[in-house]
C-alpha positions in Angstrom: -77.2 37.5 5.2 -73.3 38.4 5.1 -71.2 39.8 7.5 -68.0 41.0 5.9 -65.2 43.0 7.8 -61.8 44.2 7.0 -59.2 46.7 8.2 -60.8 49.8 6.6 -63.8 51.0 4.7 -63.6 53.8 2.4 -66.8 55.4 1.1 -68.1 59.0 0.4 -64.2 60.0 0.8 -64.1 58.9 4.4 -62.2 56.3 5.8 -63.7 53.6 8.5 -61.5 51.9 10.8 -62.7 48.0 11.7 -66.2 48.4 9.8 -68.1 45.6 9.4 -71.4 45.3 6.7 -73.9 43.2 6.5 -76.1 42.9 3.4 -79.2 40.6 2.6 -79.4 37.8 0.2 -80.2 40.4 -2.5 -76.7 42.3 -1.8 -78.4 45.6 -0.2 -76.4 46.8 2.8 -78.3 46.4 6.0 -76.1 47.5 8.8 -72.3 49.6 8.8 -70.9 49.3 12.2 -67.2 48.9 13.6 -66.0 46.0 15.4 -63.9 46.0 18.4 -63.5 42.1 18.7 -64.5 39.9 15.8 -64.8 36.0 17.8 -68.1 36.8 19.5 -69.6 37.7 15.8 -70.5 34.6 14.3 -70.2 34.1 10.9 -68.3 37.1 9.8 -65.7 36.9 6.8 -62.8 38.8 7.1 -60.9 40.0 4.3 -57.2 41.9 5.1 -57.3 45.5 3.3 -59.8 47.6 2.5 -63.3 47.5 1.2 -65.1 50.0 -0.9 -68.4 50.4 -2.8 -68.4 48.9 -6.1 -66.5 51.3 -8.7 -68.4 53.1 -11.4 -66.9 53.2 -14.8 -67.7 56.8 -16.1 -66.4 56.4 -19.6 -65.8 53.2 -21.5 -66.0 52.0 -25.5 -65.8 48.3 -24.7 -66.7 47.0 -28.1 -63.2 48.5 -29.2 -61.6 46.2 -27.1 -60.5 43.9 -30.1 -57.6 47.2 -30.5 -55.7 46.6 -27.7 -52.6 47.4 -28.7 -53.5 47.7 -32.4 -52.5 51.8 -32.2 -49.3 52.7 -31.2 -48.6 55.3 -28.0 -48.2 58.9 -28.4 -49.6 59.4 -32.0 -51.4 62.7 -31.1 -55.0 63.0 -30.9 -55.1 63.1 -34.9 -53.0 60.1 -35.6 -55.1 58.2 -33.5 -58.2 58.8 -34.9 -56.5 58.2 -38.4 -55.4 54.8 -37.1 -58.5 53.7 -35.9 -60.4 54.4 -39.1 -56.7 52.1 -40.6 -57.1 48.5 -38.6 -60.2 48.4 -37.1 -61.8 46.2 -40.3 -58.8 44.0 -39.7 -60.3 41.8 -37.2 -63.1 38.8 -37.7 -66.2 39.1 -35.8 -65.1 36.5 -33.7 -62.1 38.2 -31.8 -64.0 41.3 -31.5 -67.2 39.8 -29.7 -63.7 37.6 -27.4 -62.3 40.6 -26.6 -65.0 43.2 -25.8 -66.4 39.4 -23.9 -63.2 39.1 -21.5 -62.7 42.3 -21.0 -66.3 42.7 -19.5 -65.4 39.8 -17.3 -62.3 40.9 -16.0 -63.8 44.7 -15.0 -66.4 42.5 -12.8 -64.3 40.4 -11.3 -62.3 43.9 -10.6 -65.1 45.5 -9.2 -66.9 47.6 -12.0 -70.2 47.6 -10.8 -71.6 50.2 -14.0 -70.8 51.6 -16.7 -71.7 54.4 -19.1 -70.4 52.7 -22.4 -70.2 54.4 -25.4 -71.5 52.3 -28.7 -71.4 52.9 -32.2 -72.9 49.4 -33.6 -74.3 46.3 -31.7 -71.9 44.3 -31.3 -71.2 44.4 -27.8 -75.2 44.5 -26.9 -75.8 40.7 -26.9 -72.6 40.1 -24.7 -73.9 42.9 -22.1 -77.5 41.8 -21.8 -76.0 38.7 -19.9 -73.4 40.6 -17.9 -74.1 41.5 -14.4 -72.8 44.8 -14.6 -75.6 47.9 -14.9 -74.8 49.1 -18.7 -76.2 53.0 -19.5 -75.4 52.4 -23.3 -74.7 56.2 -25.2 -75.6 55.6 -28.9 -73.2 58.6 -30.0 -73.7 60.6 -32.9 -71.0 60.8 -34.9 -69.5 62.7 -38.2 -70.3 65.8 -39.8 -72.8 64.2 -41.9 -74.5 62.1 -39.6 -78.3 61.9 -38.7 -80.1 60.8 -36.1 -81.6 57.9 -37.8 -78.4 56.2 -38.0 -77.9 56.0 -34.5 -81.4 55.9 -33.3 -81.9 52.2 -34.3 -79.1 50.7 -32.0 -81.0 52.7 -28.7 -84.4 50.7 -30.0 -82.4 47.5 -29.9 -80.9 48.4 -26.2 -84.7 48.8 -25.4 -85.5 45.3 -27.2 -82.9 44.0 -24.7 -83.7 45.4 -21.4 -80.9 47.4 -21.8 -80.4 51.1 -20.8 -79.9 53.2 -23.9 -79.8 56.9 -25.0 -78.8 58.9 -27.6 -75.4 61.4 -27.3 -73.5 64.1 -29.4 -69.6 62.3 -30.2 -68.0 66.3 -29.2 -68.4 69.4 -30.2 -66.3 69.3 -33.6 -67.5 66.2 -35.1 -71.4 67.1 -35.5 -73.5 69.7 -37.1 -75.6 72.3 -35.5 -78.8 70.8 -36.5 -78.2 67.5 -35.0 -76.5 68.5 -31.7 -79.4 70.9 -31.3 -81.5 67.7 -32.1 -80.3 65.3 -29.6 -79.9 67.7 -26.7 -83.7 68.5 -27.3 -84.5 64.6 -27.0 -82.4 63.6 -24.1 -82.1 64.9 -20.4 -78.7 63.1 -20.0 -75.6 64.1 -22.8 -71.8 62.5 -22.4 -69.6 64.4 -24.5 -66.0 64.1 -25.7 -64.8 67.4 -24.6 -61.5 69.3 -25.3 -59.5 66.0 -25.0 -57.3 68.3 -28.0 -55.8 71.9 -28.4 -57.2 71.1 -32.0 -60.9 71.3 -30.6 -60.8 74.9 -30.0 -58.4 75.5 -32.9 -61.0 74.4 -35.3 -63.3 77.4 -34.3 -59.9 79.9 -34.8 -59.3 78.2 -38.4 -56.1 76.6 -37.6 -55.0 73.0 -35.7 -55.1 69.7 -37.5 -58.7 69.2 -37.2 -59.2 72.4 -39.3 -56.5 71.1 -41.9 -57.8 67.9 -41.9 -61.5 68.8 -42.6 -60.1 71.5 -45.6 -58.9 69.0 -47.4 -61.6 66.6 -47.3 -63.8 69.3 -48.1 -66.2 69.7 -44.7 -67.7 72.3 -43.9 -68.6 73.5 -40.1 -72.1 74.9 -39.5 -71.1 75.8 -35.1 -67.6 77.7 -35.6 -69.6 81.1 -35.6 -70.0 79.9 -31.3 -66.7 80.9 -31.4 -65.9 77.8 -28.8 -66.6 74.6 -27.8 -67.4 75.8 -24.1 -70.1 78.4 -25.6 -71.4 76.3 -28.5 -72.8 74.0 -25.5 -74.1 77.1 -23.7 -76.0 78.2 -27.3 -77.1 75.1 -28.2 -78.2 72.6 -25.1 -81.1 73.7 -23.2 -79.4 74.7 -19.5 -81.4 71.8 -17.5 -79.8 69.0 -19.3 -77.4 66.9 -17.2 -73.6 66.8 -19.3 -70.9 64.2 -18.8 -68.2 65.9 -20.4 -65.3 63.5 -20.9 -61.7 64.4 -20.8 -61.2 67.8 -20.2 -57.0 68.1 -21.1 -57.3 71.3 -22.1 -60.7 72.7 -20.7 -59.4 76.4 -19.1 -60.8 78.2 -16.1 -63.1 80.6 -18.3 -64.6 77.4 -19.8 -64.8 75.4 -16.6 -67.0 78.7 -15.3 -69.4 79.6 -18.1 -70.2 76.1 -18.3 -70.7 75.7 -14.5 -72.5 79.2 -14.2 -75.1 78.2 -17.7 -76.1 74.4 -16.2 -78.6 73.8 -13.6 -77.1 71.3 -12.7 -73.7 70.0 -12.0 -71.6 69.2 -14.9 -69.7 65.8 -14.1 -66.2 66.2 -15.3 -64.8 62.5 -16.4 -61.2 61.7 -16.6 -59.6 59.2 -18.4 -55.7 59.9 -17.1 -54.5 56.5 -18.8 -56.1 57.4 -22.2 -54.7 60.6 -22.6 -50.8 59.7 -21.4 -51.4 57.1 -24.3 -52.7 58.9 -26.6 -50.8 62.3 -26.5 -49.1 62.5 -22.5 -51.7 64.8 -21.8 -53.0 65.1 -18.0 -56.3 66.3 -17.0 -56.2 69.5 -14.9 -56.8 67.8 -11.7 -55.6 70.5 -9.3 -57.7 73.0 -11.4 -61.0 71.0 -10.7 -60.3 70.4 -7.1 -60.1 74.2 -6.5 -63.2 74.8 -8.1 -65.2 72.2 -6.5 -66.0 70.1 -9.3 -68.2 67.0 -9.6 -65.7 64.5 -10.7 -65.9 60.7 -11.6 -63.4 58.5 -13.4 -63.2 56.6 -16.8 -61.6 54.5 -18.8 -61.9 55.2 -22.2 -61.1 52.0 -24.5 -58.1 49.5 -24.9 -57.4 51.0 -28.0 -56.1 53.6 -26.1 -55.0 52.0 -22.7 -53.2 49.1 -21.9 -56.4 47.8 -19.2 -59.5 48.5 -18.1 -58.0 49.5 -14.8 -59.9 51.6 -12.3 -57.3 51.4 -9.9 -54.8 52.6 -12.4 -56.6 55.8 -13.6 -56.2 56.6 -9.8 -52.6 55.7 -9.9 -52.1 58.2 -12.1 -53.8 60.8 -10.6 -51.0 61.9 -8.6 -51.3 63.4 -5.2 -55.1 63.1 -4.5 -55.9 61.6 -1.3 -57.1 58.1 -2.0 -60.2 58.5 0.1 -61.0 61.4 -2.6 -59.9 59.5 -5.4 -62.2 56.0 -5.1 -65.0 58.4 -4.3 -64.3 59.7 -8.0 -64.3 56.0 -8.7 -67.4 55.1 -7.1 -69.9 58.0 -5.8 -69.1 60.7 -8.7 -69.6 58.0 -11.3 -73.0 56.9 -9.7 -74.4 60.7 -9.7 -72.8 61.2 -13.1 -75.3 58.2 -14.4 -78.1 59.0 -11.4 -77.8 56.4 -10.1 -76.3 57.4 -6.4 -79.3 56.0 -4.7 -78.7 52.9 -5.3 -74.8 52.8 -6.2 -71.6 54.2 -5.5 -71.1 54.4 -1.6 -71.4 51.7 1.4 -74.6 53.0 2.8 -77.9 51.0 4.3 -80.5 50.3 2.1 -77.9 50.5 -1.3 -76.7 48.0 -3.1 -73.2 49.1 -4.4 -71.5 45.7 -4.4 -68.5 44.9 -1.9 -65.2 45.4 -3.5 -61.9 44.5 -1.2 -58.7 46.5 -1.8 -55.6 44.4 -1.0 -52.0 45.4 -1.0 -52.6 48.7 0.5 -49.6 50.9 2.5 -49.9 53.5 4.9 -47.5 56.1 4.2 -47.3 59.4 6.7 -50.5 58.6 7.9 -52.1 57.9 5.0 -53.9 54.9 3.1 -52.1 54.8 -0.4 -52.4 52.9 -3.3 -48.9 50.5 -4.5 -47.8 49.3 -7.5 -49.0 45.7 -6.3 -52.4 46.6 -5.1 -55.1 44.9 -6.4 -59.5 44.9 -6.4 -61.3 42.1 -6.1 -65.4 41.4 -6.0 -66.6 40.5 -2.9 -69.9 40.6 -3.8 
């Protein structure tokens, strides 16, 4: 048994003055109460900030963490897709399976508690199958001449590992008809790259660089008669499926709704804030998703386009959202993104979310905020 307190406890988007946990040998939390004096409670750690449920990393290719800072900033979405395919084979085996192998560690000791990790090979599979952190691996399907049995072979090897594994379309520009339709048939659970680009939606008008691109490496398209990413989702993936669509710089209102209004059930919008500012300055349309109510959780995306694997900075640069709100993005909406909220993402009896301690903290009007010198920590 622990007893940990601190000043606050932020969960579910609430704030907790003086709480105090206590969790069993196995981590699960037992009791949330506040304290009013803390010497007449034996054995109680306490920790000066904040704590907060583990975080819950929405969006992640961690065996790409040999890039960091291999790609320069602010190439555009099409240069740095072009400089990926230039120096990834420029690295030995070795510093890939270091890298992808220290950054795991350092989002643990962080507070990363999950994460839905994109893979395109199994490199990073040996490494994670000896990690503490719950991995929901997304073999994605990717290129307009893929095939399923390409991919399928690294979800059998997640399965060979006792890891989780499924299979997942890349986006809606980089696959044909036939296999999207194939993969949304197979799996209840999809996380797409969606409309990170202007160029995603230009490629079903016949202009943007994706269009150019694909003309002159002779490709054809079988899905630009949908007329729009948005609808070729609606046409193509049976409405019960549960999406994870990643990004969303230039998802619009319209799109937002006929998604929303086709889907049973609640599309979880994942942004990756530091990715797209590297990448192209993009910024998600935060203040468009709050209005509407959206299920939101939080991501990383890769080092080859961010300088860490920083939840804490995605919410940095967020801007104005409460921070209550913002590590319930971090924690909760990534949890019900993966379905795994009864067990993760929120300090609640009978979880076991793991015990992460905000220090460094300010209170400004009122208000907990984050500062450039705050810092997570595992407690547990």
């Amino acid at each position: 048994m622990r007893r940990i307190a601190a000043h606050y406890l932020i969960s579910n988007a609430e704030i907790m003055p003086r709480p105090i946990v206590e969790l069993d040998d196995e981590g699960r939390v037992v009791s949330v109460s506040e304290w009013e004096r803390l010497d007449n409670i034996p054995m109680t750690e306490f920790y000066a900030g904040a704590l907060t449920a583990g975080f819950v990393n929405a969006h992640s290719h961690v065996e790409l963490s040999y890039l960091r800072g291999a790609i320069e900033r602010n190439t555009g979405f099409g240069g740095f897709a072009r400089a990926i395919g230039q120096v990834r084979g420029n690295f030995s085996a070795q510093e890939r399976d270091v890298a992808l192998r220290g950054a795991m560690a350092q989002m643990w000791q962080e507070g990363v508690q999950a994460v839905a990790d994109i893979i395109n090979d199994t490199s990073s599979l040996g490494a994670k199958s000896e990690s503490p952190i719950l991995w929901h691996n997304f073999a994605e399907c990717f290129g307009l001449r893929a095939e399923l049995s390409s991919v399928e072979p690294l979800v059998e090897r997640c399965a060979e590992l006792g890891l989780q594994g499924s299979l997942t379309p890349h986006s809606t520009y980089s696959l044909q008809d036939s296999v999207l339709g194939e993969i949304a048939q197979i799996e209840k659970r999809l996380s797409i790259h969606f409309m990170e680009s202007e160029d995603e939606s230009l490629l079903y008008r016949g202009s943007g660089s994706l269009h150019d691109w694909y003309s002159r490496m002779g490709w054809e398209c079988d899905f630009l008669h949908h007329g729009s990413p948005a609808r070729r989702l609606v046409d193509v993936v049976p409405k019960d499926r549960r999406l994870i669509l990643v990004h969303n710089c230039c998802l619009s209102e319209e799109d937002y709704d006929l998604l929303s209004e086709h889907f049973i059930h609640p599309i979880s919008w994942v942004l990756c804030p530091a990715s797209n500012d590297y990448i192209s300055s993009l910024r998600p349309p935060v203040e468009m998703l709050l209005k509407r109510g959206a299920s939101i959780a939080l991501g990383t995306d890769s080092l080859a386009s961010n300088d860490n694997l920083s939840m804490l900075d995605e919410i940095r640069l967020l801007g104005d959202v409460p921070l209550a709100q913002a590590l319930r993005w971090a924690t909760l909406g990534g949890a019900e993104a993966l379905g795994l909220e009864d067990e993760l993402g929120s300090v609640e009896v009978g979880k076991r979310p793991g015990i992460v301690l905000l220090e460094g903290l300010c209170i400004e009007h009122g208000q907990l905020r984050l500062t450039p010198f705050t810092t997570s920590r595992r407690l547990l």
